[in-house]
Biotite code that builds the C-alpha atoms (Angstrom):
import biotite.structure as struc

atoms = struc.array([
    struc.Atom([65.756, -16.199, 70.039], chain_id="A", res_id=1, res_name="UNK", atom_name="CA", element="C"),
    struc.Atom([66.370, -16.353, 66.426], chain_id="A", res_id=2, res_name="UNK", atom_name="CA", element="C"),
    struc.Atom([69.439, -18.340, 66.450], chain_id="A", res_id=3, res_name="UNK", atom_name="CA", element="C"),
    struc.Atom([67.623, -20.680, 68.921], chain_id="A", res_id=4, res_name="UNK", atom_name="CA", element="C"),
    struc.Atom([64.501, -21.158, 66.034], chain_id="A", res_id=5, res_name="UNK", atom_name="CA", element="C"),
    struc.Atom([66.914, -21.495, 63.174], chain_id="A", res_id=6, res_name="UNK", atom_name="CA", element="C"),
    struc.Atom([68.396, -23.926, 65.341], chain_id="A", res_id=7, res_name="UNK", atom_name="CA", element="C"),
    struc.Atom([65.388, -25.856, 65.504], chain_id="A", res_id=8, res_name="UNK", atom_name="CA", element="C"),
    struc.Atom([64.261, -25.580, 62.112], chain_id="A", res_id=9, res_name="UNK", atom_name="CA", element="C"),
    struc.Atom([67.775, -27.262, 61.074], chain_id="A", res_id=10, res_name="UNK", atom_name="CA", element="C"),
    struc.Atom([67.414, -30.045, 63.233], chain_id="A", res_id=11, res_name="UNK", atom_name="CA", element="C"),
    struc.Atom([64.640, -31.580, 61.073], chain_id="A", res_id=12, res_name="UNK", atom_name="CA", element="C"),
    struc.Atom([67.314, -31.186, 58.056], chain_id="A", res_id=13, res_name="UNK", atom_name="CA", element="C"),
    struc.Atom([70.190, -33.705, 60.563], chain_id="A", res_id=14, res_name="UNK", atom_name="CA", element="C"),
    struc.Atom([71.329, -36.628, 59.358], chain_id="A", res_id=15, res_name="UNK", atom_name="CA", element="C"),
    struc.Atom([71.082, -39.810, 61.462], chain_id="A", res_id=16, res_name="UNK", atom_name="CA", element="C"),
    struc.Atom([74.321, -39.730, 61.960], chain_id="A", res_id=17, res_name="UNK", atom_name="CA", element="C"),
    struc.Atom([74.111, -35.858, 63.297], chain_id="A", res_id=18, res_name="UNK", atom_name="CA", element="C"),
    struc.Atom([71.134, -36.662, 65.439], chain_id="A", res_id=19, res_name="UNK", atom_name="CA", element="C"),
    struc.Atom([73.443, -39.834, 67.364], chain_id="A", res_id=20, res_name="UNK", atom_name="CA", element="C"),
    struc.Atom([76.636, -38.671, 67.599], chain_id="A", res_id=21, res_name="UNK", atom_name="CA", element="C"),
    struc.Atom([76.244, -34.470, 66.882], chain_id="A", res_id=22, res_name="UNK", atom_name="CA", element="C"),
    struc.Atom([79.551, -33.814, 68.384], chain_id="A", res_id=23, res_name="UNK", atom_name="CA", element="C"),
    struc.Atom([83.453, -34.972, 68.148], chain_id="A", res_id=24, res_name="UNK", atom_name="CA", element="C"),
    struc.Atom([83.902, -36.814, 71.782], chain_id="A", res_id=25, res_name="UNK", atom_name="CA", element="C"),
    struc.Atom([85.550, -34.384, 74.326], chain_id="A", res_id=26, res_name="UNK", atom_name="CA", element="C"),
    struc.Atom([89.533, -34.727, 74.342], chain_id="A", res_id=27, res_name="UNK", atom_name="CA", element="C"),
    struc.Atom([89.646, -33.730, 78.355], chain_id="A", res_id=28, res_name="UNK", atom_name="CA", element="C"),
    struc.Atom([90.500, -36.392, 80.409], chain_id="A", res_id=29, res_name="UNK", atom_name="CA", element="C"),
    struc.Atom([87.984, -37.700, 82.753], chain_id="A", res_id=30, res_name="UNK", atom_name="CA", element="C"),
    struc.Atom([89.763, -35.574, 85.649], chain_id="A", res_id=31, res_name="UNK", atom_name="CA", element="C"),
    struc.Atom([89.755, -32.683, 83.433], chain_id="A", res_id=32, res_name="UNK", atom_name="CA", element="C"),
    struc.Atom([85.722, -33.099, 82.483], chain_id="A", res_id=33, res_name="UNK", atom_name="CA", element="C"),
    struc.Atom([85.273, -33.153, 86.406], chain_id="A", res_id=34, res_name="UNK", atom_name="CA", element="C"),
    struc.Atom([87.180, -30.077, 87.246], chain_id="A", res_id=35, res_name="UNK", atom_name="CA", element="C"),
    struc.Atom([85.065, -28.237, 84.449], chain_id="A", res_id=36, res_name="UNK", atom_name="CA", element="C"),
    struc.Atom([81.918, -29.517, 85.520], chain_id="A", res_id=37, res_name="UNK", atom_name="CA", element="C"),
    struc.Atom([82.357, -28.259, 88.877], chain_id="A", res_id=38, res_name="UNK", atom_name="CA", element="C"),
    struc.Atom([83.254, -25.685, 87.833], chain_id="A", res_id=39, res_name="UNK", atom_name="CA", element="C"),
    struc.Atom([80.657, -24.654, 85.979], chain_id="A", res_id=40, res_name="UNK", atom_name="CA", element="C"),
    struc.Atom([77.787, -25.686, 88.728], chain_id="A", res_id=41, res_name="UNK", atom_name="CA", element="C"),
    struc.Atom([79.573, -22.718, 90.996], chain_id="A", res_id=42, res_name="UNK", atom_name="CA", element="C"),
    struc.Atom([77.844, -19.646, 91.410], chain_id="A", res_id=43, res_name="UNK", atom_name="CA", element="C"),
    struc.Atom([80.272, -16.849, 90.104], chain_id="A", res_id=44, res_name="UNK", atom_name="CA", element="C"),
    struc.Atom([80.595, -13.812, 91.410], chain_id="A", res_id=45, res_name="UNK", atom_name="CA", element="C"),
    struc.Atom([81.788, -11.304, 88.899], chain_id="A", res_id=46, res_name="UNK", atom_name="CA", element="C"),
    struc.Atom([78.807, -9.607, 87.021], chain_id="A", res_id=47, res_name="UNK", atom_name="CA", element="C"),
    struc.Atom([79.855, -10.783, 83.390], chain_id="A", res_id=48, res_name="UNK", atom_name="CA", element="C"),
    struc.Atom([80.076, -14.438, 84.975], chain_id="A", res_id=49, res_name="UNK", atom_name="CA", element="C"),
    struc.Atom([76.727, -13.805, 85.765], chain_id="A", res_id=50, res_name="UNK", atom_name="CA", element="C"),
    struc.Atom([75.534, -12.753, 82.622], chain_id="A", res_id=51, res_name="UNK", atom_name="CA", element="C"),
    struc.Atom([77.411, -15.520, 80.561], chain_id="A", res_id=52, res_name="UNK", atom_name="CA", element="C"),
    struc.Atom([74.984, -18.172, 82.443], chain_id="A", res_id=53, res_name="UNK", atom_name="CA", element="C"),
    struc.Atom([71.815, -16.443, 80.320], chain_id="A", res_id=54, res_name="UNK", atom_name="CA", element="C"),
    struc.Atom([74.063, -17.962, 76.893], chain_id="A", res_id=55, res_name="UNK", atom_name="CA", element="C"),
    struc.Atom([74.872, -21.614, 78.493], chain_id="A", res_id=56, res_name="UNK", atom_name="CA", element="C"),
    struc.Atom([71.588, -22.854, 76.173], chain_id="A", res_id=57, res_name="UNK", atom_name="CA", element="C"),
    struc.Atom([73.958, -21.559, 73.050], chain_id="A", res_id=58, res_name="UNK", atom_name="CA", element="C"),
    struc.Atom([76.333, -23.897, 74.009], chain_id="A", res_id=59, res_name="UNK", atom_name="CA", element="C"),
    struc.Atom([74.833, -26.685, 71.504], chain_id="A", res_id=60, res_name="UNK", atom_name="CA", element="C"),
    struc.Atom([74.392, -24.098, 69.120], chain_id="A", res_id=61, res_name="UNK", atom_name="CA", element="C"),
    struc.Atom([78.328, -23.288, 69.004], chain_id="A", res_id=62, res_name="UNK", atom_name="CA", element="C"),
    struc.Atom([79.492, -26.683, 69.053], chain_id="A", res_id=63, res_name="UNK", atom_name="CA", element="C"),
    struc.Atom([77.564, -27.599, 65.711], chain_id="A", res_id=64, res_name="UNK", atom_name="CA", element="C"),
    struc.Atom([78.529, -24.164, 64.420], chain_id="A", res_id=65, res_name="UNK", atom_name="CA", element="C"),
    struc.Atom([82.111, -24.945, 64.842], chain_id="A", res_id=66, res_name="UNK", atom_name="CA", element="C"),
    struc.Atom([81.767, -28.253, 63.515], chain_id="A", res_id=67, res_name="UNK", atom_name="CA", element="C"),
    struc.Atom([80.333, -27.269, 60.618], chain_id="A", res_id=68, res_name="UNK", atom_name="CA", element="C"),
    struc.Atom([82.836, -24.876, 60.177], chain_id="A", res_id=69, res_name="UNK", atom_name="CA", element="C"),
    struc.Atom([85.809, -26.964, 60.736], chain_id="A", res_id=70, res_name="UNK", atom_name="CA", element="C"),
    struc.Atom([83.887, -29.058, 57.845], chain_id="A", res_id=71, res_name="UNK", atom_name="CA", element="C"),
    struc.Atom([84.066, -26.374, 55.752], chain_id="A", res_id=72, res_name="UNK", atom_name="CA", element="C"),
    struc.Atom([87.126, -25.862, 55.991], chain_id="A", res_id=73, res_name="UNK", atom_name="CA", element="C"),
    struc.Atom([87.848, -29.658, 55.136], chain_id="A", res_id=74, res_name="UNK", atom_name="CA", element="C"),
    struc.Atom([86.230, -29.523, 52.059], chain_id="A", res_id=75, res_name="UNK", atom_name="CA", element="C"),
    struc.Atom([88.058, -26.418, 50.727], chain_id="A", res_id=76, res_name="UNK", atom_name="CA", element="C"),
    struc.Atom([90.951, -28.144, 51.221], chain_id="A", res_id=77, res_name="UNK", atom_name="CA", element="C"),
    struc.Atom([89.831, -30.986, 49.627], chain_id="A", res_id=78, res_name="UNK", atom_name="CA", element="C"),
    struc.Atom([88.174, -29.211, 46.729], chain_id="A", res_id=79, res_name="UNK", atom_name="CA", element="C"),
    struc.Atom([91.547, -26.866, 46.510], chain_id="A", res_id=80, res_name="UNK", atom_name="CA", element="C"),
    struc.Atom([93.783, -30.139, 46.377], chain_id="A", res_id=81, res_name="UNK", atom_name="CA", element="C"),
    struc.Atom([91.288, -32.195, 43.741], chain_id="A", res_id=82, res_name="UNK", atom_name="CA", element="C"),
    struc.Atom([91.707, -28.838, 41.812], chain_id="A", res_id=83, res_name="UNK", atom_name="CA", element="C"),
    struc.Atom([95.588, -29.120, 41.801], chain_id="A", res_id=84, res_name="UNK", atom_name="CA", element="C"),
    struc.Atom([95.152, -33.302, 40.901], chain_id="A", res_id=85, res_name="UNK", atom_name="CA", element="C"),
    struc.Atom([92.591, -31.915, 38.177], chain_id="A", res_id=86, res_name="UNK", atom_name="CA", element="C"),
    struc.Atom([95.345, -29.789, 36.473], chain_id="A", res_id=87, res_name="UNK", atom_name="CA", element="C"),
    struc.Atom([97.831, -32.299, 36.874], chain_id="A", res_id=88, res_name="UNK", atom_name="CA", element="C"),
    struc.Atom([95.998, -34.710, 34.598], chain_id="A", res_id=89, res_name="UNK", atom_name="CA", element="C"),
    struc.Atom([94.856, -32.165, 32.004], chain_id="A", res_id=90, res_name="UNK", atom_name="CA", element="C"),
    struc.Atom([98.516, -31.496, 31.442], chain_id="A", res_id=91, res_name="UNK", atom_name="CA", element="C"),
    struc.Atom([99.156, -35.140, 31.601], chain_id="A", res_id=92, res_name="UNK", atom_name="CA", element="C"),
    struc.Atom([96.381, -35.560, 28.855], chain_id="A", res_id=93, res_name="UNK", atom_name="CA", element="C"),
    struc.Atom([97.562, -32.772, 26.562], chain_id="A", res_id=94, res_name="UNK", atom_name="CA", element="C"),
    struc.Atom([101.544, -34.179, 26.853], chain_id="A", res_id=95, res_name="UNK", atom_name="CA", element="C"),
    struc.Atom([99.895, -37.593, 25.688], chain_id="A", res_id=96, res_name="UNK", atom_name="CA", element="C"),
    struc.Atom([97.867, -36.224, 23.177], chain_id="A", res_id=97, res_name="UNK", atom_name="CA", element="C"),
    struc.Atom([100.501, -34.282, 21.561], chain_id="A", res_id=98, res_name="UNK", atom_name="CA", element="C"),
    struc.Atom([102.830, -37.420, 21.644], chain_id="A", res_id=99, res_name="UNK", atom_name="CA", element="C"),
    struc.Atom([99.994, -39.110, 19.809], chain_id="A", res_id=100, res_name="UNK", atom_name="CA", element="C"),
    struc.Atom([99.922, -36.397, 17.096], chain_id="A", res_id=101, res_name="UNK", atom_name="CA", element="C"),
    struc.Atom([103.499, -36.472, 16.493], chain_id="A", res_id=102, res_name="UNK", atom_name="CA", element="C"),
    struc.Atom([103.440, -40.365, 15.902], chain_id="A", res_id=103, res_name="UNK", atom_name="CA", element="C"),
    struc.Atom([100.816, -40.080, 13.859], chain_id="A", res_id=104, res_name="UNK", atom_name="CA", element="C"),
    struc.Atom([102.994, -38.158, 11.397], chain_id="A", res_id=105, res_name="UNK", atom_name="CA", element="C"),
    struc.Atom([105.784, -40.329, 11.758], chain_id="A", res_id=106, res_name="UNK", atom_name="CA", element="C"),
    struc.Atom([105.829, -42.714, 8.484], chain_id="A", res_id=107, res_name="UNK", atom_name="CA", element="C"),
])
């Protein structure tokens, strides 16, 4: 129930973009999104099967928690490799810098 309130209060907080297209597009093909469907609309018959179909509303809830998790991921990366371009130039810089100093001596 608490995951399920969070999950609304965070909906007002979407982006447009979020509230269109909230999820990547499914990479099943359109036999494989059939199979699962049916799939799913049997009745099971072991007990945990059962019990799963009480957590089918979480569904939503774990596809935009992966998502956003996958994002984060993307942007450590990113912030890990702007890090590495960062140093990069600062050593650039300080090689130039010292070049300049030496000319600057030079009669």
């Amino acid at each position: 129930q608490r995951i399920l309130r969070l999950a609304e209060m965070c909906r007002r907080l979407e982006t447009e973009e979020e509230k269109v297209l909230p999820f990547y597009p499914s990479s099943l093909a359109e036999w494989e999104q059939q199979q699962a469907r049916s799939i799913l609309e049997e009745t099971p018959s072991e007990p945990l099967a059962r019990a799963m179909q009480d957590y089918v509303g979480l569904e939503r809830f774990w596809k935009r928690f992966n998502k956003a998790k996958l994002e984060e991921k993307a942007l450590e990366q990113a912030r890990a490799a702007l890090a590495n371009r960062n140093q990069n130039l600062r050593g650039l810089l300080q090689q130039y810098l010292a070049g300049a100093a030496i000319n600057q001596k030079v009669p």
